[in-house]
N, C-alpha and C positions, 0 to 999 in steps of 0.2 A: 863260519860267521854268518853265512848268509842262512844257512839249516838254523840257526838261531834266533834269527830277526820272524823266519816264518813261523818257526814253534810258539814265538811269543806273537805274533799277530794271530795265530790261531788262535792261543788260549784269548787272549784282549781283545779281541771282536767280540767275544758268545758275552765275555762278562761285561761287556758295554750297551749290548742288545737286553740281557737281563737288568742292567741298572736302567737301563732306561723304560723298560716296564714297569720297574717297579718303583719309581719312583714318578711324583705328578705334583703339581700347582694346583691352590684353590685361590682363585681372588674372592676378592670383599663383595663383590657384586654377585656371586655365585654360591650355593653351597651344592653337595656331591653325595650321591646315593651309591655304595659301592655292590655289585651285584656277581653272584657267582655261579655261571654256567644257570643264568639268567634269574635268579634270585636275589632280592634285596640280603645282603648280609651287615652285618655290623650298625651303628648307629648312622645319627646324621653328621656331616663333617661342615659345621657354619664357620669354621673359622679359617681364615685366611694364611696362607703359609707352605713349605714342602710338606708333602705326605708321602707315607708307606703305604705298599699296597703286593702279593702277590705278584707276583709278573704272571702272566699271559693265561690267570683262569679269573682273576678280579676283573671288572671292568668298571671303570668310572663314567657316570652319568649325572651332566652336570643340570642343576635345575637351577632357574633367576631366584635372587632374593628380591630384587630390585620391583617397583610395580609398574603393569604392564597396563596396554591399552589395546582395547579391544574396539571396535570401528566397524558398526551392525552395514549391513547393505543396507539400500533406499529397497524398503516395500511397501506394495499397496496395501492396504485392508480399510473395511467400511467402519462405519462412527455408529452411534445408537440411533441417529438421525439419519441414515441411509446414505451420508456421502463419502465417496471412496477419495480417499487422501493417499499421499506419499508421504513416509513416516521414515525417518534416515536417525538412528539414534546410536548414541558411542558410550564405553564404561569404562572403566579405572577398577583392575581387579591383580592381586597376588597370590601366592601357593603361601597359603598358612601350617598345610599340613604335606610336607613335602614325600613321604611315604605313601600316603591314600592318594596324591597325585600321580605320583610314578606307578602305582599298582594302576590305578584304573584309566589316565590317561596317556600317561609314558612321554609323553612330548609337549613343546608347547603349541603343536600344528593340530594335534586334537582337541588339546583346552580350548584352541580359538573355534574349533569346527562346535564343539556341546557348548560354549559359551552362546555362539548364534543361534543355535537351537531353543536352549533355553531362554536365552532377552530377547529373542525376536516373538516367541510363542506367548510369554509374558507381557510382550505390548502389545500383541494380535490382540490379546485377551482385555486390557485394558481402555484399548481405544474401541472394543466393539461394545463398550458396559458408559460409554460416554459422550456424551453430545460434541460436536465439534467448538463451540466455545468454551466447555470445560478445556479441553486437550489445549486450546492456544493461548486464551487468556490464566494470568494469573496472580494478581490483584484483585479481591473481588470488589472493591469499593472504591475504585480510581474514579475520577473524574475526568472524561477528557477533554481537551481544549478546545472550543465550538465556536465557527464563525457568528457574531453578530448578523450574518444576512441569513445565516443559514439555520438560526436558531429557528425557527418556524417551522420548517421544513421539515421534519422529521429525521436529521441527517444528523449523526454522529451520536448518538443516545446509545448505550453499550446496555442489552440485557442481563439480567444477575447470574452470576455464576454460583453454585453450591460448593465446590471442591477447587478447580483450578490444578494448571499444568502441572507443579512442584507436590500435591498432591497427589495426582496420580504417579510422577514417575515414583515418590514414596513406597505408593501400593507394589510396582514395576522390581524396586527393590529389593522390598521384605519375601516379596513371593517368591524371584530368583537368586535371592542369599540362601536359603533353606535347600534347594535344589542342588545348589552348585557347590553349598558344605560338603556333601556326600562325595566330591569328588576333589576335598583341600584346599579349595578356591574358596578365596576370600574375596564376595565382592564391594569395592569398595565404594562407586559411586555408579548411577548411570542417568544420562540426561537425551531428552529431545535434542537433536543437533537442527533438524528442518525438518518443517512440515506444511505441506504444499496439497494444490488439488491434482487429484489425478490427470494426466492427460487426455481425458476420454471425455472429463468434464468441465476443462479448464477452460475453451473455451465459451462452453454455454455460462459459463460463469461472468466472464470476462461482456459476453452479450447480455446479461442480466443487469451487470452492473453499469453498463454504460446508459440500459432504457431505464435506468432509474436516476442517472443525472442527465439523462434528455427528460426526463417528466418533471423534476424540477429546474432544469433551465427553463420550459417551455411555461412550468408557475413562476417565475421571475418575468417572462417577456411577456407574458400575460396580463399580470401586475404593471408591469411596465407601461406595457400599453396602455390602458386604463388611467395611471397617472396622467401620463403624454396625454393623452384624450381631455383628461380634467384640465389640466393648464392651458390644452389650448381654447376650450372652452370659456374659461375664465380668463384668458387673454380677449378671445373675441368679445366676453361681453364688457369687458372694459374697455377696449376699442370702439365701440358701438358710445360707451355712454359718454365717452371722452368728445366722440365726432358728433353727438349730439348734443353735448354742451358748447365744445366749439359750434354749432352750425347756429344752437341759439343765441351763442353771443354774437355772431357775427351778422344773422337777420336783426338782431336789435341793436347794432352799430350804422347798420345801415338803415335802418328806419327812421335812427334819429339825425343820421346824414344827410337823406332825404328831406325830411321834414326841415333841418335850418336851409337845405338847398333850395326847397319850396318857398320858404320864407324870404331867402335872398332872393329868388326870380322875381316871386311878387313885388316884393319892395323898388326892384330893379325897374321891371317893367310896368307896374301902375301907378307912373308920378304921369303919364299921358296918355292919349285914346292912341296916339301913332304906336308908342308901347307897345300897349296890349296890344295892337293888331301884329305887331312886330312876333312878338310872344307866340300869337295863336301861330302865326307864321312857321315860325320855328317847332313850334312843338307836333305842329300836323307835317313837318319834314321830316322831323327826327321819327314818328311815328308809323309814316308810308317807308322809311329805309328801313324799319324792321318787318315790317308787313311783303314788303315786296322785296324779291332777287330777280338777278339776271335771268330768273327761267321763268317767271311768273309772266304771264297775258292776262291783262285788264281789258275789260269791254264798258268804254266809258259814255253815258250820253253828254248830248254838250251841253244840259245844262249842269251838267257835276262840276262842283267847285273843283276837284283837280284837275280837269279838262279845261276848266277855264282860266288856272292857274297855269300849267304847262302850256297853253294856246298864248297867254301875255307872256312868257319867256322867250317863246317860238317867236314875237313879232318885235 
């Protein structure tokens, strides 16, 4: 019994080792080049389901049907305008022609190696045939949104572009669709992902642009000043005309204060001769308190009327 269980695990091992070579899966997402002692044989197998195949001289190699993304490294290269930018771009491509792939790529670790060669050589080629506002801008007739203070300025005015970004990657395109036909690959799209200044110039950039809004801050405080200047100008000389309207109404209030004051003295004091002498009295007092202070020395003779007046006090 037991001589029999091994006879039969002898024979049912080999034919399970051969079922199972010869026998494979295609999913929906894959189709399968089969090859023989490394030769494509037979057709293409797109469709999904168990397959037959030789056991252990076929081999199956499976290639995407699915579309794939290709994802360039950041390189530098210069513009037609001499500046060196970083240019990082990515594409959407599939195997159209699944046989001319496997023959001359075999993998999808080469398509992605000659995919970089070619879109990266293609946009070498394209950014150096192009000024750097073509490559960034790509609207040619936008208008942009401009401060009211800064319309003067020279500040935000966009120069005309001929072509534009979606333009060129177009050119980027057409030139590495033809390229990359040769090898099955279908490419389907490729675009700028970022595009920056190089590091070598990014900050003389960065100092370029900052002495350009210090030269117009420094025409706004400029201007600035110059207003300030005018208004106060024009404040002082309204000040000025204001205090010398007030100063003439206020000498001709007083003039005419004076003058009824003058009127009442006189009326006051010339109904008599005692009066008037009262009056002169008075007014040669009030006159020597403005003429003299506590620090002032008079040298008086005696017959000076205020010698003779201060000497009838004194007795």
């Amino acid at each position: 019994m037991n001589r029999f269980i091994y006879i039969a695990l002898a024979v049912l091992f080999p034919l399970l080792i051969v079922a199972y070579e010869a026998f494979y899966t295609v999913n929906e997402t894959e189709q399968v080049i089969m090859t023989q002692f490394g030769k494509p044989v037979g057709g293409i197998v797109n469709e999904a389901g168990l397959k037959l195949k030789i056991p252990f001289i076929q081999k199956v190699n499976r290639i995407e049907k699915r579309i794939l993304l290709w994802d360039g490294s950041a390189n530098d290269m210069p513009t037609k305008d001499k500046l060196y930018i970083t240019v990082d771009t990515f594409g959407r491509w599939r195997i159209k022609d699944p046989l001319q792939y496997f023959l001359r790529l075999r993998d999808e670790r080469s398509a992605q190696s000659r995919l970089e060669d070619i879109l990266g050589s293609e946009t070498r080629n394209a950014v150096a045939k192009h000024e750097l506002i073509e490559i960034v801008r790509t609207t040619k007739d936008r208008t942009p949104a401009v401060d009211p203070l800064l319309a003067e300025a020279d500040v935000g005015k966009l120069l005309p572009i001929k072509r534009g970004r979606r333009q060129i990657e177009e050119d980027i395109f057409s030139a590495a669709s033809v390229k990359l036909a040769e090898f099955g690959i279908e490419l389907l799209d490729i675009r700028f992902k970022r595009i920056n200044y190089n590091e070598s110039v990014r900050q003389k950039i960065y100092a370029r642009m900052i002495s350009e809004r210090q030269q117009i801050a420094e025409r706004f405080r400029s201007e600035g000043a110059g207003e300030a200047a005018k208004i106060i100008g024009n404040k002082e000389k309204d000040l000025q005309r204001i205090e010398s309207e007030a100063y003439r109404k206020i000498q001709s209030i007083q003039g005419v204060a004076d003058a009824k004051a003058t009127e009442i003295y006189a009326a006051a004091y010339n109904q008599t001769k005692s009066a008037r002498e009262l009056y002169d009295l008075v007014k040669t007092l009030e006159t020597y308190k403005q003429v003299i202070d506590p620090s002032t020395t008079l040298v008086l003779t005696t017959e000076s009327e205020l010698y003779q007046l201060l000497n009838g006090v004194g007795q």
